[in-house]
N, C-alpha and C positions, 0 to 999 in steps of 0.2 A: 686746252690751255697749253700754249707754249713753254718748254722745260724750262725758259730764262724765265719766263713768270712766276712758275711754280716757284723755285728755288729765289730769286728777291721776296716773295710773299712768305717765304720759310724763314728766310732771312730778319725778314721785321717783326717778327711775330716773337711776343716774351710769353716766355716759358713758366708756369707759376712752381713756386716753391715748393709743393706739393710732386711736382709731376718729375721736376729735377732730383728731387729726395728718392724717390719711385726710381730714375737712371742711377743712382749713384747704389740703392741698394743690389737693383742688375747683377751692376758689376759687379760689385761685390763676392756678391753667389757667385757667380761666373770665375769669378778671380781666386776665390777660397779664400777671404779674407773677411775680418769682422771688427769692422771699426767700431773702436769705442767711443765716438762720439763723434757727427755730422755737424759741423757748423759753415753758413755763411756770413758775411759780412764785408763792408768794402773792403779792396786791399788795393794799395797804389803800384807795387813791384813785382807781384806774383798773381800768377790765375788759380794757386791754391799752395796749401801748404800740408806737412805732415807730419807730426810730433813722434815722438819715441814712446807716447806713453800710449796713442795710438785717437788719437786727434785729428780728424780730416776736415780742413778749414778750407771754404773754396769763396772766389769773388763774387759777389752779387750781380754783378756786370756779365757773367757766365748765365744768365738767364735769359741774355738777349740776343745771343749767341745761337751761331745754326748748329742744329746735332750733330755734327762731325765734329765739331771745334769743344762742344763742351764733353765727349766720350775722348778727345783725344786727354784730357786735363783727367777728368774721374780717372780715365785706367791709369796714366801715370801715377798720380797721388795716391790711387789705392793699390798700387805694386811697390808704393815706398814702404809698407805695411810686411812685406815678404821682405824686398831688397832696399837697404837704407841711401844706396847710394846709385851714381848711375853709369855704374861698370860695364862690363862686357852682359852677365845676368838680366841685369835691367835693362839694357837694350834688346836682347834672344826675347825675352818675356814681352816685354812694348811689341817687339815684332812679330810674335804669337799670334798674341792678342788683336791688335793693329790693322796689321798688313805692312808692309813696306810703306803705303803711299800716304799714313793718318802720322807717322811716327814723329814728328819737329817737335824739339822739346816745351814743353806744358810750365815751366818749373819759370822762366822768365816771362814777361810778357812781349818785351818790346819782338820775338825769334813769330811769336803767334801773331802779333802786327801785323805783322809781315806778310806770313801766310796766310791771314784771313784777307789781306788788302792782294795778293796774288790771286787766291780763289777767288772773290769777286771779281777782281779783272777779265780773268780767266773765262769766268762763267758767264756773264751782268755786261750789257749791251758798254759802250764807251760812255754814253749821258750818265748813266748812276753811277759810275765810282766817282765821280766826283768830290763827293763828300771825306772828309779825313780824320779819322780818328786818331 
């Protein structure tokens, strides 16, 4: 199978609740961090949020999403748990973690639009970006 194939058929495939709970704990471990409490639910403005009391809320819509795009959102949202805000720390830590090339901020949605509609471009023959989210 050709890699544009592989990567669209990764691309449409939802991810179940289960298996994204399973990515988010990962990180977690990885992260040194321990949420106190995993929720999803729709959200119209963010691909996840993160409470002071230690609350990690992520969009349902993050399920339909290809593994790069939903690890870029989990590590942000679960380094708000260490660093509250997104200072010089929180970027050295994103880019840790990351790499250089995962790091567009997580915290808005319209910045991930963008980047998920450039990586398809990028990757995904000219006929299927068509479509627009």
């Amino acid at each position: 199978m050709r890699e544009v194939e592989r990567v669209w058929e990764e691309r449409e495939k939802t991810v179940p609740r289960d298996v994204f709970r399973a990515e988010v704990s990962a990180w977690a471990r990885r992260i040194g961090v321990e949420p106190k409490e995993v929720h999803m639910r729709p959200m119209s403005r963010k691909w996840g949020s993160c409470s002071t009391n230690g609350r990690v809320t992520f969009d349902t819509e993050l399920l339909s999403k290809p593994a790069a795009f939903r690890r870029r959102v989990i590590v942000e949202e679960l380094l708000h748990l260490k660093v509250p805000n997104h200072g010089k720390l929180f970027k050295s830590l994103l880019r840790a973690y990351l790499g250089g090339g995962e790091t567009a901020g997580a915290h808005s949605r319209a910045p991930l639009r963008v980047a998920e509609n450039n990586y398809r471009r990028s990757v995904l023959p000219s006929y299927s970006s068509g479509s627009t989210q």
